[in-house]
Every structure is written in C-alpha cells, then in structure tokens.
DSSP file (Angstrom, degrees, kcal/mol; ACC not computed):
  #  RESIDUE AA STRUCTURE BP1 BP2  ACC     N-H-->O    O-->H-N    N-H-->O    O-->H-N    TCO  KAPPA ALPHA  PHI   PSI    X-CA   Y-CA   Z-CA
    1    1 A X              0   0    0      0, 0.0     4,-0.1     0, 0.0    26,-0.0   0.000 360.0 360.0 360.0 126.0    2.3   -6.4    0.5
    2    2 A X    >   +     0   0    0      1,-0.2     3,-2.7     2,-0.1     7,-0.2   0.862 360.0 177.3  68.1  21.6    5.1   -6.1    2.7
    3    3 A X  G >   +     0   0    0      1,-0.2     3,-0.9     2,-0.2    -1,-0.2   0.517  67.2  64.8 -60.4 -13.4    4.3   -9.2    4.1
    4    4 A X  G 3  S+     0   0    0      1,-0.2     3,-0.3     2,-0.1    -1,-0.2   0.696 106.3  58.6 -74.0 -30.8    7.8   -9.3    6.9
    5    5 A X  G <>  +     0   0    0     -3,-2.7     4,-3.5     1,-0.2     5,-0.4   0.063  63.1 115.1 -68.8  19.0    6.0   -6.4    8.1
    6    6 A X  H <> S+     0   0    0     -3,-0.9     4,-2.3     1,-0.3    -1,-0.2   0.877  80.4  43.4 -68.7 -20.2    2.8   -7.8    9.0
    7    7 A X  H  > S+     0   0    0     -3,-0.3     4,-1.3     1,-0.2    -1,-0.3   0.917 116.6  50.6 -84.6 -20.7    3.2   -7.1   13.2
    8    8 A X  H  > S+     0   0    0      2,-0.2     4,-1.7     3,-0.1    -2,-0.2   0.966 111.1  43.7 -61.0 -60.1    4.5   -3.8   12.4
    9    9 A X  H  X S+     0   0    0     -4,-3.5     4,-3.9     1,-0.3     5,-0.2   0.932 108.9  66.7 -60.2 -48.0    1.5   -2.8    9.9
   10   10 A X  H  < S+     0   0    0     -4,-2.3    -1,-0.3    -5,-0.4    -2,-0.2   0.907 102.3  39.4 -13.9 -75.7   -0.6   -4.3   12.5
   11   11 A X  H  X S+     0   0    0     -4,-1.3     4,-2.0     1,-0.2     3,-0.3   0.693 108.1  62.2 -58.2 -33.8    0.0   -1.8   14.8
   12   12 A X  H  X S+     0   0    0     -4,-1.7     4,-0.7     2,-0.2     8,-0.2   0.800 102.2  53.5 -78.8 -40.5    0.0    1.1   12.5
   13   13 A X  H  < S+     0   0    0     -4,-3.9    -1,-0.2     1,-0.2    -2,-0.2   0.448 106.1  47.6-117.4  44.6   -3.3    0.6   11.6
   14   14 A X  H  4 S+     0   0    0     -3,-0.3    -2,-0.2    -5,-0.2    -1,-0.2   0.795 125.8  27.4 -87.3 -59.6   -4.6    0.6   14.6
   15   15 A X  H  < S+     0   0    0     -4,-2.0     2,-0.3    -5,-0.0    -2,-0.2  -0.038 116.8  50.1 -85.5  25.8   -2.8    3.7   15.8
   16   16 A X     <  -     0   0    0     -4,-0.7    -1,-0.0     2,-0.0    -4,-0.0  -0.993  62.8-174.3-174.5 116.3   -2.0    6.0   12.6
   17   17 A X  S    S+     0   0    0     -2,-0.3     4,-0.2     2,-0.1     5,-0.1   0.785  90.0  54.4-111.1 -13.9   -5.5    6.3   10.7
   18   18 A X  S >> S+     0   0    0      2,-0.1     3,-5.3     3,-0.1     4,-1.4   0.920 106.2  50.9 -68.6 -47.1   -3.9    8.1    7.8
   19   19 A X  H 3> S+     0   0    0      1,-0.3     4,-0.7     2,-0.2    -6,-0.1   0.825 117.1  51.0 -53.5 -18.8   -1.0    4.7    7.5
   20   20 A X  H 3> S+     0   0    0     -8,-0.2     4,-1.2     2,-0.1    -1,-0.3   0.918 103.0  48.3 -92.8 -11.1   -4.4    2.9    7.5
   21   21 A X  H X> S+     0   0    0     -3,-5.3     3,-2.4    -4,-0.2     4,-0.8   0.860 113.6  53.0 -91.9 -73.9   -6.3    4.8    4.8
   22   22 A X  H 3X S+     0   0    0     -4,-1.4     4,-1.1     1,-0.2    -1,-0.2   0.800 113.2  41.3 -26.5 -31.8   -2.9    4.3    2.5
   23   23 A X  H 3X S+     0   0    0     -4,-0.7     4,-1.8     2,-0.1    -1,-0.2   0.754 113.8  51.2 -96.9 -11.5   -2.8    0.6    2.9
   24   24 A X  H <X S+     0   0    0     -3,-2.4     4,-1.4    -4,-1.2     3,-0.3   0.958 118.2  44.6 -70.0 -66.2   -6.7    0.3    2.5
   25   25 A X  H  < S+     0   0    0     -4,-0.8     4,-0.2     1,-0.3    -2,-0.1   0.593 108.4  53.7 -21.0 -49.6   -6.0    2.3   -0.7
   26   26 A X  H >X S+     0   0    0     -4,-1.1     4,-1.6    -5,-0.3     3,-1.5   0.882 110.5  44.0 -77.2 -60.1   -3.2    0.5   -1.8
   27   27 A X  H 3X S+     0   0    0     -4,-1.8     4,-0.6     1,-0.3    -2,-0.2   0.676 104.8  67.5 -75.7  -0.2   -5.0   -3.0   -1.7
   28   28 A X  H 3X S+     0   0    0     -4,-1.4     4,-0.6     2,-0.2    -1,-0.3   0.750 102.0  46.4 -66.5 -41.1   -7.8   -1.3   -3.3
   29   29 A X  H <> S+     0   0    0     -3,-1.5     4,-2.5    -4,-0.2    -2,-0.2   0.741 102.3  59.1 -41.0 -53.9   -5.6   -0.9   -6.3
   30   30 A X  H  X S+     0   0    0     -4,-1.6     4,-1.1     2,-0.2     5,-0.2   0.799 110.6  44.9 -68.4 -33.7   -4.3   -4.1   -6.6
   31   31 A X  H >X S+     0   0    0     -4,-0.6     4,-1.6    -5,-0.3     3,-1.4   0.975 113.2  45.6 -79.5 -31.3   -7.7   -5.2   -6.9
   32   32 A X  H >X S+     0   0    0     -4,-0.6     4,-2.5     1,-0.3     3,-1.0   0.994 115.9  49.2 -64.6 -54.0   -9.1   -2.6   -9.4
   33   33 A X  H 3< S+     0   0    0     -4,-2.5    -1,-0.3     1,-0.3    -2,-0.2   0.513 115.1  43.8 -72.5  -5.7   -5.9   -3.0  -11.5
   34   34 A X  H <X S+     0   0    0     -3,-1.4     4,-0.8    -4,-1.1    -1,-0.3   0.464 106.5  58.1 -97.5 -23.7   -6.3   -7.0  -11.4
   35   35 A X  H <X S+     0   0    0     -4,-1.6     4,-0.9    -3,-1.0     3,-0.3   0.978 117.7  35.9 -89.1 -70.5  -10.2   -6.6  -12.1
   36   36 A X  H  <>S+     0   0    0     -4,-2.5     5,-0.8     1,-0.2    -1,-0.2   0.252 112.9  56.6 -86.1  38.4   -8.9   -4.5  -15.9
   37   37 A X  H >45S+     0   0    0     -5,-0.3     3,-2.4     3,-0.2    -1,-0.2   0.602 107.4  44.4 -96.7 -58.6   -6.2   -6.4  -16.5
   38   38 A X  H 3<5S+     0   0    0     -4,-0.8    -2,-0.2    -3,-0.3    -3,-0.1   0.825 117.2  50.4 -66.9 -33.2   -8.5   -9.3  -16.4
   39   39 A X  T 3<5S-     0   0    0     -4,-0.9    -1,-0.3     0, 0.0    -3,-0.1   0.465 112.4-114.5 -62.3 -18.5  -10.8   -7.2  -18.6
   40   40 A X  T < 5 -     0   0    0     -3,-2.4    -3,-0.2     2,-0.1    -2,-0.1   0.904  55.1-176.8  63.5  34.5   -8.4   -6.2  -21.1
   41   41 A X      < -     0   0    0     -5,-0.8     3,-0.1     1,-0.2    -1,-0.0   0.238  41.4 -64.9 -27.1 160.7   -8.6   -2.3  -20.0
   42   42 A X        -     0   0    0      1,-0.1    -1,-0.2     2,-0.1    -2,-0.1  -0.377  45.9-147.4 -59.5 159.1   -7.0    0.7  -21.4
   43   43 A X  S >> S+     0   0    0      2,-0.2     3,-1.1     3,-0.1     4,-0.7   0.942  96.4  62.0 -90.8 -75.5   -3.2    0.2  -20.6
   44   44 A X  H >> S+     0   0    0      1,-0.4     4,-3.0     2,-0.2     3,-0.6   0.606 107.3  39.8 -19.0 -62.4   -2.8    3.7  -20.2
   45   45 A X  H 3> S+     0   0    0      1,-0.2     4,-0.9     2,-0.2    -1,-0.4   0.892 115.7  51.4 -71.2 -18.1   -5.1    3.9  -17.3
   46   46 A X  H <> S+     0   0    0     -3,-1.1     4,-1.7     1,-0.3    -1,-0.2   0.941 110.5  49.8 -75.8 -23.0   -3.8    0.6  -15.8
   47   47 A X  H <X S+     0   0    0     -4,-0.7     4,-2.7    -3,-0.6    -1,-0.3   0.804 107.2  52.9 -79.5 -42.3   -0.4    1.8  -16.0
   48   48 A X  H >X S+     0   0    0     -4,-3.0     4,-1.4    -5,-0.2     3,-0.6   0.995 105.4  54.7 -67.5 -81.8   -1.4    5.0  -14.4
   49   49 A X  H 3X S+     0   0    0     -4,-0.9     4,-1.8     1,-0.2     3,-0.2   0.747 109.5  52.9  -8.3 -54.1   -3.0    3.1  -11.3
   50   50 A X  H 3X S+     0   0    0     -4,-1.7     4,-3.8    -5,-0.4     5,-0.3   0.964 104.9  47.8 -59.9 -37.3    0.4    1.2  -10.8
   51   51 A X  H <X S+     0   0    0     -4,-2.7     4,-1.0    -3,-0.6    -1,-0.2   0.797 115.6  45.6 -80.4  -1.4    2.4    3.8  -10.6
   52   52 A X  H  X S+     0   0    0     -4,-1.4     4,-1.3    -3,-0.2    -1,-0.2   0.871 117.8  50.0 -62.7 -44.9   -0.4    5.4   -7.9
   53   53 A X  H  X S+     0   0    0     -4,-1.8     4,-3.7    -5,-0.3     5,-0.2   0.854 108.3  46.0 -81.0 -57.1   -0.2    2.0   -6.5
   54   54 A X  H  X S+     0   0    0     -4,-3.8     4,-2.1     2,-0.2    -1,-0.2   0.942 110.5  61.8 -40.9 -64.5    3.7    1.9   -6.4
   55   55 A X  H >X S+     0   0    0     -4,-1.0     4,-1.8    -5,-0.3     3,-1.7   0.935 107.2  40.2 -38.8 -85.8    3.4    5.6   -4.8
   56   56 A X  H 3X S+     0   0    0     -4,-1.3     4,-2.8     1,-0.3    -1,-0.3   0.862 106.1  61.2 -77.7 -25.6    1.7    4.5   -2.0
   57   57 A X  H 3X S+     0   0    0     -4,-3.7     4,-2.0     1,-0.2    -1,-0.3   0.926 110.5  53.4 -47.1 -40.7    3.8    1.1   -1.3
   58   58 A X  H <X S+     0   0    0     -4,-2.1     4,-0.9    -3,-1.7    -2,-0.3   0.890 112.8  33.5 -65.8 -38.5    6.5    3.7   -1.0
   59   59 A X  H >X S+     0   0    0     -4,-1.8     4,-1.6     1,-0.2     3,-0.6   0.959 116.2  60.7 -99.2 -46.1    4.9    6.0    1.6
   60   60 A X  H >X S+     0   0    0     -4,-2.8     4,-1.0     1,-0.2     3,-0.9   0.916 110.6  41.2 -15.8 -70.6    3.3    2.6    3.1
   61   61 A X  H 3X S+     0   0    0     -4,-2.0     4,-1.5     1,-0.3    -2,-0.2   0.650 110.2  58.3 -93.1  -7.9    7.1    1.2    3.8
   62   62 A X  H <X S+     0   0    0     -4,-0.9     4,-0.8    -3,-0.6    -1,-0.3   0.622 101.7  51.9 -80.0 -15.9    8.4    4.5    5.0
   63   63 A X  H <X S+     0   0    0     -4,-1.6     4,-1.2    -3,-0.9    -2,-0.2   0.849 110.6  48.8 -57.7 -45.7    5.9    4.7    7.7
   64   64 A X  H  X S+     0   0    0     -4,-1.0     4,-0.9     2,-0.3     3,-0.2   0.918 114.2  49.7 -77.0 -50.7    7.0    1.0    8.9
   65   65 A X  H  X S+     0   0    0     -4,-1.5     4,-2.2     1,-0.3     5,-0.4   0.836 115.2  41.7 -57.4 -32.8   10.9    2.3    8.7
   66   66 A X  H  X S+     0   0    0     -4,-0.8     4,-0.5     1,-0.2    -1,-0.3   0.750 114.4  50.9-113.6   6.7   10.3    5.1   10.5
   67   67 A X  H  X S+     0   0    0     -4,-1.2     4,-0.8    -3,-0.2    -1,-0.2   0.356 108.7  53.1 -43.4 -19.5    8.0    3.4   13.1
   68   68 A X  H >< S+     0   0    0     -4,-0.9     3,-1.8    -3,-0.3    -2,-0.2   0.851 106.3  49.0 -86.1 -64.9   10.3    0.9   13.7
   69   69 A X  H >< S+     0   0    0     -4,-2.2     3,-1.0     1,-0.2    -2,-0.2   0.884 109.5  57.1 -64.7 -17.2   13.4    3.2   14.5
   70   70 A X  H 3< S+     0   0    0     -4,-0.5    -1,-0.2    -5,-0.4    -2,-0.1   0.975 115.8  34.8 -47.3 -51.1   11.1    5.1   16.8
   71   71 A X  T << S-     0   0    0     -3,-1.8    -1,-0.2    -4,-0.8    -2,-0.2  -0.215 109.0-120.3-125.8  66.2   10.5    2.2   18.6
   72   72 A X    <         0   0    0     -3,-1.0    -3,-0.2     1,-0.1    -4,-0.1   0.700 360.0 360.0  28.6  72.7   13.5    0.5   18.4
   73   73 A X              0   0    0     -5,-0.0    -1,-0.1     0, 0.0    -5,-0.1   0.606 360.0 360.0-142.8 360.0   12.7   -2.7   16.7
C-alpha cells in the first residue's frame, strides 16, 4: 500500500503509534478479505471490510500528506 511512501511510512510508524495501529489494521484487512474471498464468503461482509479497508487507506495517506508538508518534503 502506498508503496512511493515507503520512507515516509517508515518514519510514521516509528513516531505516531496511532498512524501505526491504522496501517497494522489496514494490512490486516487485506489479508482477512483475501483469506474469504478465497473461501467464497458472504459478499456482504467482504464488501463491508473493503470499504473499512478503503477508510483507513484514506486516513493512512492523509497522515503521510500532512507529515510531509510539516516537514517539508
């Protein structure tokens, strides 16, 4: 995820321990939602996951934007 970011995210979850529990969260999803996909799971629920998933990709790349312009880079 967000792979252009990877020195940025780096850094973030090092310092920022919520920005780390969202992107632990996040890939946590991906796997659960790959794991009943692969199962043939309810859609419903799998659909519901993404858009949890989505949710926190957003608040993920708005921590890196506004971490960057903080420290100018």
């Amino acid at each position: 995820m967000l792979h252009e970011y990877r020195d940025v995210i780096a850094k973030l979850k090092v310092e920022d321990k919520y920005f780390e529990k969202m992107f632990e969260k996040h890939n946590a999803l991906d796997e659960e939602i790959a794991q009943l996909e692969k199962n043939m799971a309810d859609q419903f629920e799998i659909e519901k996951m993404k858009k949890e998933k989505l949710k926190l990709k957003d608040q993920v790349y708005s921590h890196i934007m506004t971490y960057k312009k903080e420290n100018n880079l």
